[in-house]
N, C-alpha and C positions, 0 to 999 in steps of 0.2 A: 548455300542453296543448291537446290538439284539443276542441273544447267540443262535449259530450254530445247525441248525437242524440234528438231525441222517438220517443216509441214509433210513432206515427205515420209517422213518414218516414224508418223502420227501414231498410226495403229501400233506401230511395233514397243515404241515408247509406252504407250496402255499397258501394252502385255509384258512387261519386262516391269513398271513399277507394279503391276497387280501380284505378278509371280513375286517380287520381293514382298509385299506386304504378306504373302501368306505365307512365304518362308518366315518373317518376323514374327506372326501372329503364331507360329507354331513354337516358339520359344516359349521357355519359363518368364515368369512374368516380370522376373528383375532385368532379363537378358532382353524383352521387350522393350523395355524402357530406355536400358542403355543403346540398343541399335537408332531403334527412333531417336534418338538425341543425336546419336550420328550422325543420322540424314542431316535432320534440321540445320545442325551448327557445323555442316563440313565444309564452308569457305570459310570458317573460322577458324575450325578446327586444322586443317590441313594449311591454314597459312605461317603456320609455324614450321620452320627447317628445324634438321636436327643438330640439335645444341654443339656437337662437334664440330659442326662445320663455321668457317669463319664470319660470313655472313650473319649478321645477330639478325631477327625476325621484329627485333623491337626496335630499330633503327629510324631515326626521323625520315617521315617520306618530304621528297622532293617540294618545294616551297609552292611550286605552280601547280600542282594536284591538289592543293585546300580552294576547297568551291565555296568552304562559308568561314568569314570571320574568329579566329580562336582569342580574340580579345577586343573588349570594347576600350572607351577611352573614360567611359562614364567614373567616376571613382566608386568603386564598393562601400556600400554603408558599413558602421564601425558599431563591431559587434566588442564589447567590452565584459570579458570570462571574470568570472566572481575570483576572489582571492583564493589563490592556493587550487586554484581546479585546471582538471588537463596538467596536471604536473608531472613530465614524464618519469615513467618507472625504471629505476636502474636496475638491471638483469643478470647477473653471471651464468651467459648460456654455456653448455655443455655441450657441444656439438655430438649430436647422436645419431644427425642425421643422413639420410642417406645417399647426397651427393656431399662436393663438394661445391664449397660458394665462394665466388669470387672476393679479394681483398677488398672493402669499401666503407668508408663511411656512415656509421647508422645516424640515423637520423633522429635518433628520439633525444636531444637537447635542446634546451626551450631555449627561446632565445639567441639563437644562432642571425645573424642579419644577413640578408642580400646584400650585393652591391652596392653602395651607395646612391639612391635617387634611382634603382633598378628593379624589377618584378618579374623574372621571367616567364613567358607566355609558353603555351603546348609548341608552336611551330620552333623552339630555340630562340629566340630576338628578344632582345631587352626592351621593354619599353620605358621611357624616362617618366620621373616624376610625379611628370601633370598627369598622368594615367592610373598610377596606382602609390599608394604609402610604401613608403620604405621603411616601414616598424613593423616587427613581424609581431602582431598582434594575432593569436590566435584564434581561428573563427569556432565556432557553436557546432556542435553534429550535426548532421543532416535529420537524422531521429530513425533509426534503423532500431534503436532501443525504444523510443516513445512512440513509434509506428507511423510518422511521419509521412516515412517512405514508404509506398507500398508494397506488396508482393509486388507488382506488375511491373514494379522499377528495380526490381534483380533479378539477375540472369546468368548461366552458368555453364560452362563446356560440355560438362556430364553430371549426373549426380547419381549415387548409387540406388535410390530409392524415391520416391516420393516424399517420406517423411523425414528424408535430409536433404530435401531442394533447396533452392535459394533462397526460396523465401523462410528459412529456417535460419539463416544467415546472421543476426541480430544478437550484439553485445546483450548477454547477460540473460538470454532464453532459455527459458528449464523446461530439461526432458519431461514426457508424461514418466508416472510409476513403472509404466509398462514399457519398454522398447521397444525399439524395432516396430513401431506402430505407425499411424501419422504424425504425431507429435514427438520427433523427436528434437538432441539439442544440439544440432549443427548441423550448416551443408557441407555433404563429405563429398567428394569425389567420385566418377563412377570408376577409376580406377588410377591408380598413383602412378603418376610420373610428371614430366616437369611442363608441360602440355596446357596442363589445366586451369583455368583460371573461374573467375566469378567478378561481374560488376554490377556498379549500382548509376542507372540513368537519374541524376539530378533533375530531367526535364527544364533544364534552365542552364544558361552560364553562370558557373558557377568559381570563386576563388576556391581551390583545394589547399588544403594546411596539414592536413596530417590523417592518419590513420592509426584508429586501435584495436588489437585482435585479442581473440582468448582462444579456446579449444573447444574441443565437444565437450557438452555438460554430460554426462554419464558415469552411474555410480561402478558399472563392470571394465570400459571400454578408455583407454590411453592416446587418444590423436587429439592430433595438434600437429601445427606447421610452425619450421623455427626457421624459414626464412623464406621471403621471396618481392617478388619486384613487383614496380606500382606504373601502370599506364595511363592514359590518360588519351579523350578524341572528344573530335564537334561529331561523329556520323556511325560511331561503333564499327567503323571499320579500317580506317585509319587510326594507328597509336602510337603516340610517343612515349617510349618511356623514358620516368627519370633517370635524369644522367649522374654521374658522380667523377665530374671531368672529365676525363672520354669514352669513359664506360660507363657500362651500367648499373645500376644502382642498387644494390643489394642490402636488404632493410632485414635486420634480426627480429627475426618471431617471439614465442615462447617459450619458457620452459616447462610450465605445465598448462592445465588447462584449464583453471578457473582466475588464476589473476590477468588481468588486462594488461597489456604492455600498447605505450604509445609511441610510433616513429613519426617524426615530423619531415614534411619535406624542407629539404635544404632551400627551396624559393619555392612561393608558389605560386601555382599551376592554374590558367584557366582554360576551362572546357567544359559541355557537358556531361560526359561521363567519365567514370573512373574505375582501371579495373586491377585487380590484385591476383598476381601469379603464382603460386606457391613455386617457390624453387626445391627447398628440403624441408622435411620432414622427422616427424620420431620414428624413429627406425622400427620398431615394435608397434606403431601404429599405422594410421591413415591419412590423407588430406582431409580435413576437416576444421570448418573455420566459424568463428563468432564475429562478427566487427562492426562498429562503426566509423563512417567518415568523418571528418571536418571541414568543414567547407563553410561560406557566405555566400551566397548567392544575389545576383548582381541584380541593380535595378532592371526591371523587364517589366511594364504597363503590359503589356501586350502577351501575355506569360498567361493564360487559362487557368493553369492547374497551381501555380502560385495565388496568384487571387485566392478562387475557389478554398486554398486552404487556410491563407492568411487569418490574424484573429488580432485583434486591437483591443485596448480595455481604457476606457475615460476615468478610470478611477488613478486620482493620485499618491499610489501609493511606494512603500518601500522595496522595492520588487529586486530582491537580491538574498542570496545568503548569510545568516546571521551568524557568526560562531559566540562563544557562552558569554563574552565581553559584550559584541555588538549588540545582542541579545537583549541582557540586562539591560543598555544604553536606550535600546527602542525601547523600551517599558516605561522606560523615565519617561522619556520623551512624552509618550501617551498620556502618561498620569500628568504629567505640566500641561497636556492641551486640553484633558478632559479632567477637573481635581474633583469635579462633583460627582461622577460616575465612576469612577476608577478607584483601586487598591490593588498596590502590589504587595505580596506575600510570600511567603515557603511553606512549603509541607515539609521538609526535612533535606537532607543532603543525599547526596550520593557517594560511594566507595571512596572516591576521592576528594571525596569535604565539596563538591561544589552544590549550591544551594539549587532545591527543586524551586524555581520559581512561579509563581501563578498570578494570572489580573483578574480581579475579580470586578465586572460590569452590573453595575446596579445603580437607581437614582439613592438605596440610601447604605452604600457599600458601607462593610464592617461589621453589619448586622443581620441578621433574619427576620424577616418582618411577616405577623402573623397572614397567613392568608395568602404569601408568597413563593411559590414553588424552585426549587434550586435547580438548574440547570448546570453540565459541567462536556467540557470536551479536553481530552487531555491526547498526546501525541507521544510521538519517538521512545512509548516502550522499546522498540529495536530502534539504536540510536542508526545506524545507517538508512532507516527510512526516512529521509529527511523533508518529502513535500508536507507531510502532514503539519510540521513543525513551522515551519513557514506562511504556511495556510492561515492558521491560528495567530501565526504574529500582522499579517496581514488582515484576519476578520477585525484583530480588535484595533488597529489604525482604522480603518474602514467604517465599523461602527460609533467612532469618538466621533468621526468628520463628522457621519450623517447623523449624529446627534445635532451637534453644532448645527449643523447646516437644516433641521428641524424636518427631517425626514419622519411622517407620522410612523412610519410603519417600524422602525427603528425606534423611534422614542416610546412607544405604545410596548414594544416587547422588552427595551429598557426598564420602564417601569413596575410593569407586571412581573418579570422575573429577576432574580438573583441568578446572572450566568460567570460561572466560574471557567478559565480558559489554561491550563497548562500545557506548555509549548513543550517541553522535553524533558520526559519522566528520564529516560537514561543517557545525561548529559555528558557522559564518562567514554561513550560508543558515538556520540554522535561526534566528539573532536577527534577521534579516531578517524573515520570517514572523514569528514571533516579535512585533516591533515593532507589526505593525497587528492582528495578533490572530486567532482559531482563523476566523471567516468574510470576511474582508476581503483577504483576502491571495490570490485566486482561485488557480488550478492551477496557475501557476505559478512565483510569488513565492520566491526560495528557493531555487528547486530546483538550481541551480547552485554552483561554488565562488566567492570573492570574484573570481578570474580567471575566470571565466563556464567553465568547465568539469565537465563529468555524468561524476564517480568513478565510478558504477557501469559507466560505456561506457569509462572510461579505461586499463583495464591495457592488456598488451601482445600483440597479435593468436597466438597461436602455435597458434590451429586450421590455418593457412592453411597455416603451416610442416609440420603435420604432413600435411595432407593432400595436397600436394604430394611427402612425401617417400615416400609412398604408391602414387601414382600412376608414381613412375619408378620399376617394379619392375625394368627390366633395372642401373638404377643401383645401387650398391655403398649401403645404406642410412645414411644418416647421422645423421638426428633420431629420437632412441630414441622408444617409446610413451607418456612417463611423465617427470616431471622434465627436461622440454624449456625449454633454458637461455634467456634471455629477448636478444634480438637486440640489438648494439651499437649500433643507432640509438636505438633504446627510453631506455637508459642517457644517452646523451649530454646536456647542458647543453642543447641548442637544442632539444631534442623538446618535446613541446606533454604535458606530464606534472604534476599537480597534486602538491603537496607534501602534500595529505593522501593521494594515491594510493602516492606512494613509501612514506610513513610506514607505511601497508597492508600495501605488499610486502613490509618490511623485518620487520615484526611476521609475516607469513604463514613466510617463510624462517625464521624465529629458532625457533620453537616447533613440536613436531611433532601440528599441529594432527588431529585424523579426520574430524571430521565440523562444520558448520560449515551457519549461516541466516543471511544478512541481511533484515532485517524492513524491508520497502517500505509504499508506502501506495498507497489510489485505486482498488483492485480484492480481490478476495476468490477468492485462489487460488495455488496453488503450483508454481512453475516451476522447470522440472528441466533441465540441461544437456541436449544444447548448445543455447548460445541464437543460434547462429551457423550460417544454412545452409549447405551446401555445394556448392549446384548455385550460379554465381555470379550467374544468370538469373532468380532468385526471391529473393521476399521474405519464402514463408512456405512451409515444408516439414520436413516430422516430421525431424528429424537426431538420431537416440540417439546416445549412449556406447557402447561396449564394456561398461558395468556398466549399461545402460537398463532392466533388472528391478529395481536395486538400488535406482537412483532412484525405481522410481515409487512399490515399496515407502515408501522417503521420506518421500514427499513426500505418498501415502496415510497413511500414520503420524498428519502433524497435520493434515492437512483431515480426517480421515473424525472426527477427534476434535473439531475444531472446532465450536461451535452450531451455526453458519450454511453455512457452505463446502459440506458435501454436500447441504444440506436442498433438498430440489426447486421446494418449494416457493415459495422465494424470487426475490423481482426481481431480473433483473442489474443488476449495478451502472450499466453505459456500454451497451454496446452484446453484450458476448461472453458467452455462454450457458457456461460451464464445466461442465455438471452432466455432460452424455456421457462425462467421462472423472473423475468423480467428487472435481471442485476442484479438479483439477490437470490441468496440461499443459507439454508441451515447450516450453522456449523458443525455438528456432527457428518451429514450427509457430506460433508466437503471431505473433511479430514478429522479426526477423532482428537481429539485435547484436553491432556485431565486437569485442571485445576488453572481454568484462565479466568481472565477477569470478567467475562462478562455472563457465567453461571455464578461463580460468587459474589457479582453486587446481584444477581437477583436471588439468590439464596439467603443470603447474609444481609441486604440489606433492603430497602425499598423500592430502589434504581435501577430502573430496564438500560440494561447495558447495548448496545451495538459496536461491532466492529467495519469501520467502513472503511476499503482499504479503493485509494481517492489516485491511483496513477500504475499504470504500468512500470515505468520507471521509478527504483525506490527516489535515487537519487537523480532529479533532471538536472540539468544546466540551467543555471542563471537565466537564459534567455527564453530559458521556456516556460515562467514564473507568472508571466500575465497571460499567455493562454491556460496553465492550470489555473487559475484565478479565477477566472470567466468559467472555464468548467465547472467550479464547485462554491462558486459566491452564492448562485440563489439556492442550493442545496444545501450550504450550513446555515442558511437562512430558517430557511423553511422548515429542518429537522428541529431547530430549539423554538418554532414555535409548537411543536407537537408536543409540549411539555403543558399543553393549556387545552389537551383532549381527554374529556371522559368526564371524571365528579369529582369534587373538593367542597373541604366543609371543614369544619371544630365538631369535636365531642367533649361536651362541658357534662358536670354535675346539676343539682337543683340551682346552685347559686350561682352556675353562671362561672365555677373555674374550669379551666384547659384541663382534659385525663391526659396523660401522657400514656406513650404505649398500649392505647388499646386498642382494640382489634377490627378490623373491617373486614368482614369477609362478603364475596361475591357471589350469591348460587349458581351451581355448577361450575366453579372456578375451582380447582383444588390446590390457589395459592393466594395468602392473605399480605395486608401490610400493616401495621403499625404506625400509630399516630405519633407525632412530634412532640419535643417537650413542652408545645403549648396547646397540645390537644389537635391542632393543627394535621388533617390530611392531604394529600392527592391521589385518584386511582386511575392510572393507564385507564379507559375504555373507548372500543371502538362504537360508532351509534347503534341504540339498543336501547332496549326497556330491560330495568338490571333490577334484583332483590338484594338488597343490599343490606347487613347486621352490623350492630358494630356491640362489640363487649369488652368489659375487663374487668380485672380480679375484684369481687368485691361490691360489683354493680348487677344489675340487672340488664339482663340485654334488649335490645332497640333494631328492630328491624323497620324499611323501609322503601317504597317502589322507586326508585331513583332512573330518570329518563335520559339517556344523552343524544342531543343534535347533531347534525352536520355541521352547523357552524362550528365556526373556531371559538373555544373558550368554553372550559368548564362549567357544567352544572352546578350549580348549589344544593349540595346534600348534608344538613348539619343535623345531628345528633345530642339529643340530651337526657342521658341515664342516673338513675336514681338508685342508692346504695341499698344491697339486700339487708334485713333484718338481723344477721350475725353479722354483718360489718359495723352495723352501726350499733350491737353492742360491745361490739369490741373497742370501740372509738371510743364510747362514753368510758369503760371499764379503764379504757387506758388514758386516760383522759385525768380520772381520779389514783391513777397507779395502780389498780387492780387487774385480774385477770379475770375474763368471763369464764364461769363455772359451766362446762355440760351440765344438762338437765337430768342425760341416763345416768350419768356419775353422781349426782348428787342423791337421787332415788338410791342406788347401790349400797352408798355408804350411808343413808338411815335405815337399809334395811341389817346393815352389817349392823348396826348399833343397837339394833328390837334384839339381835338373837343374840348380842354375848349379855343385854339386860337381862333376855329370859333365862340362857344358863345360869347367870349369878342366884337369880330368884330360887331356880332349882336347885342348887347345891348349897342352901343356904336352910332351906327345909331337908 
């Protein structure tokens, strides 16, 4: 802080910071930034000696200078890390950087134990037993990656810009496209040397357990920090750092800058905050850091901002991670508590034989029942997004209970629908993840199939087909609006098509699905077809549907129900502000995608696809399973009853059977759907007075005023057409094994037969 003027040389102090402010103000705007940080942080800054000298600056202060408390006696609640997560990463660093670092200890081995019956506290002193556990069980993140922690609780000696301040600081944050913007993906330093640090205020006493780092995310730029030391205080101005017997502790960084590396401390630490020194660095880059903490956080009633954020959930459920064993296990289980509503099934396997599993929730599962609409949510295309997968295995525990337990609202959408739930299309990426655990496995660990293939980009392109056939309006039209058949290269052996992609298709064609979410991770928002431009020139441009109300209806449905998704209030996750179009947006306008799944089920089949992608964090922690829970329980709620808006009806013949595959179309809609193979429809609409046709080969068509409500629950629009007069001589002719004769053709060949009668006449005289 600036040190306090005498009332005496009142005036003179004015004029001496005014005169500095406009020396500052006359700086370039980066060099502004960095002085001003100056001021602010220079009894911070300046309390650092220089490293040569013997005197360390990170030294324990004297016992009788702590004014408050650095440890309670209360015991820490016991936060219990899911199998296989936080598993620290073994590293062969190359020292490239450009100090030297003292001989020490790292820290990243799980498992290391304290003293026996010991804990040691920030001031140095052991406390025994009755005060803390002696199992180094390690704690939960603080949420510097799930946003937990706010900006306003990081803080930093310098930074070279605004859009690598601290509050950029955050395991697994992606740069905008653009650099060097506000959005970029690391707090860097405002300039390198060993000086610099950054911490995060807990706001609370907290047990510290460990620390994990990455580098800047950037596709041009190489920094990263490969070593430095961890401090710790009750008042951010006193710090101890850790020790490593009677020096200091020097914890190994990265070696690049997108895998996570965890150092654990050798005991841990309680205090309020915690701060991270860069000691060295990559020689050819910057100080620039990604992290999260570990810590628990100790009982405190009297704690504000803990309250305020806390979240509890009454629902009894499985609230942990599942790997492909446990998985399958819960499924059983489900089906044993619920045998009347339940079926488990596959859609096929994956690269490495393991079965796609699915439950299918219905009162009369195994079957399609006319007049019943199919619902389906399926998850972890990218197997390292793993909340979505969880979600799903938790809606369907959740919804068995409140069956049971005669929840109408649950038994009512039970009944009425056929919901189909697949927990992890790409089971092969998700044990991958999986294997190093919920923070270790950076953004993109997983995310592919065992043949390095992104299912969600993999269907088959048939925007292009359609919008071509579009464009040759003098041509004779060939690719209908709707059910646009999937191109014989697609199909063939040699094309570049994942086996759990086909397994997809073959499951999207078999069932006449309506409406339909795949649950993504990494961001917090919901995208609506199409996600594929049309200008071929750009990257990013609004491209609706023909049904672009119906969608955003949609996809407003669970964001506006969601905690977080509309709240204004909140940080973006990365770099995209979602709130202008309230949590949702077009997938083209986002980012341009040729062949994903949610333009091909609405091409291909009759299934308004959404993508809702349900957390910032692909991968959370175990412990942060029941507030995702609460976040997105009444929004997958809510989204599968939107399967029960707009009109539904049969198209029958005179007597009364199901048409299969005929036609519904909507005026002024310029995309149709296709009836079921028991004549059976459903059509998305939003409330309206709709003109509505239904046709097929062979009938006459049937137009109708079809009205839909506000309320929830489909109109009744049924259809009944009657065969044109060449179908029904074709029926009778083939009926008796004949073929019906054209009428022009018959005329033809008795006039052929007048004139070779009349030549014969003639040449006979």
């Amino acid at each position: 802080m600036i040190p306090l003027c005498k009332k005496s040389h009142l005036y003179l102090c004015v004029f001496g910071l005014t005169l500095l402010g406009d020396t500052i103000w006359g700086l370039p705007m980066e060099d502004q930034d960095y002085y001003l940080q100056e001021m602010i942080n220079r009894d911070h800054y300046y309390s650092f000696t220089d490293p040569d000298e013997d005197f360390s600056p990170f030294t324990e202060q004297p016992k009788e200078e702590e004014t408050e408390p650095l440890a309670e006696t209360e015991e820490p609640p016991r936060f219990r890390p899911g199998k296989k997560e936080l598993k620290p990463k073994k590293t062969n660093r190359k020292d490239k950087s450009t100090l030297e670092t003292l001989p020490a200890k790292n820290g990243n081995k799980k498992g290391e134990k304290n003293k026996k019956g010991t804990e040691r506290t920030p001031d140095g002193d052991y406390e025994r037993q009755n005060a803390y556990e002696d199992s180094r069980e390690s704690c939960p993140p603080l949420g510097l990656e799930t946003l937990k922690i706010t900006d306003f609780q990081l803080h930093a000696s310098t930074v070279k810009r605004y859009g690598l301040g601290a509050h950029r600081a955050r395991l697994n944050i992606q740069a905008g496209v653009n650099e060097n913007d506000f959005y970029d993906g690391a707090w860097c330093a405002g300039r390198n040397d060993p000086y610099q640090w950054i911490e995060v205020d807990a706001r609370r006493l907290t047990k510290f357990t460990g620390v994990i780092t990455q580098g800047r995310n950037s596709l041009w730029l190489s920094d990263w920090v490969t070593s430095y030391k961890v401090m710790v205080s009750n008042d951010s101005h006193a710090w101890i750092t850790v020790k490593n017997g009677s020096g200091d502790m020097i914890f190994e960084g990265n070696d690049e800058k997108e895998i996570p590396v965890l150092n654990e401390l050798p005991v841990p630490l309680v205090a309020r905050y915690i701060r991270i020194n860069p000691r060295t660095w990559y020689e050819e880059g910057n100080i620039c850091m990604r992290l999260e903490i570990l810590g628990c956080p100790l009982p405190d009633p009297n704690n504000y901002y803990h309250r305020r954020n806390e979240m509890m959930t009454t629902d009894n459920l499985d609230f942990k991670h599942h790997n492909y064993k446990e998985m399958r296990q819960l499924m059983k289980v489900v089906n044993e508590m619920c045998p009347n509503i339940t079926r488990i099934y596959n859609i096929g396997k994956s690269h490495q034989g393991l079965k796609l599993y699915a439950v299918e929730i219905s009162d009369n599962p195994g079957e399609h029942e006319v007049g019943e609409p199919e619902f389906r949510y399926m998850a972890g295309a990218h197997g390292n997004e793993v909340l979505g997968r969880e979600l799903l295995l938790l809606l369907m525990q959740f919804m068995c209970q409140e069956y049971l337990a005669g929840n109408l609202r649950i038994v009512r959408l039970i009944e009425d629908t056929r919901i189909h739930l697949l927990p992890s299309v790409n089971p092969d990426g998700y044990e991958k993840a999986y294997e190093v655990g919920s923070e270790l496995g950076g953004w993109s660990l997983g995310r592919w199939t065992q043949d390095g293939i992104d299912i969600n980009n993999n269907f088959p392109d048939l925007n292009t087909l359609l919008w071509e056939a579009e464009d040759r309006r003098k041509v004779q039209r060939k690719v209908p609006n709707h059910h646009i058949p999937i191109p014989d290269w697609y199909l063939s052996e040699n094309a570049t098509v994942a086996v759990e992609t086909r397994a997809v298709i073959a499951w999207m064609e078999k069932n006449p699905f309506v409406l339909g979410g795949n649950l993504q991770g990494g961001e917090l928002v919901v995208a609506y077809p199409y996600d594929m431009v049309r200008s071929t020139w750009k990257t990013q441009e609004h491209t609706p549907t023909p049904d672009d109300h119906v969608f955003r209806w949609l996809a407003y449905s669970y964001a506006s129900t969601h905690r977080l998704m509309t709240d204004a209030r909140r940080r973006v996750c990365h770099t995209e502000d979602f709130q202008k179009e309230d949590g949702t947006v077009n997938g083209a306008s986002w980012h341009t995608v040729a062949g994903s799944i949610n333009d091909f089920s609405y091409l291909h089949t009759n299934c308004f696809e959404l993508s809702i992608y349900v957390g910032c964090d692909k991968y959370p922690h175990e412990s942060e399973l029941p507030e995702e829970w609460e976040n997105n329980r009444e929004s997958l709620i809510v989204f599968m009853e939107q399967v029960h808006r707009g009109i539904k009806g049969l198209v029958r013949d005179l007597h009364g059977k199901g048409i299969p595959n005929a036609i519904i179309s909507v005026e002024g809609v310029n995309h149709d759907i296709r009836t079921g193979t028991d004549g059976d429809y459903w059509r998305l609409l939003n409330p309206g007075e709709y003109v509505v046709t239904a046709k097929a080969e062979g009938y006459t068509a049937s137009t109708k005023n079809c009205a839909v409500g506000y309320d929830m629950g489909a109109t009744r629009c049924d259809f009944t057409i009657s065969k044109t007069n060449l179908a029904r001589i074709k029926e009778i002719m083939e009926k008796f094994g004949k073929q019906p004769i054209s009428l022009s053709l018959r005329r033809f060949r008795q006039r052929a037969g007048q004139r070779r009668q009349k030549y014969r006449l003639l040449s006979a005289v």
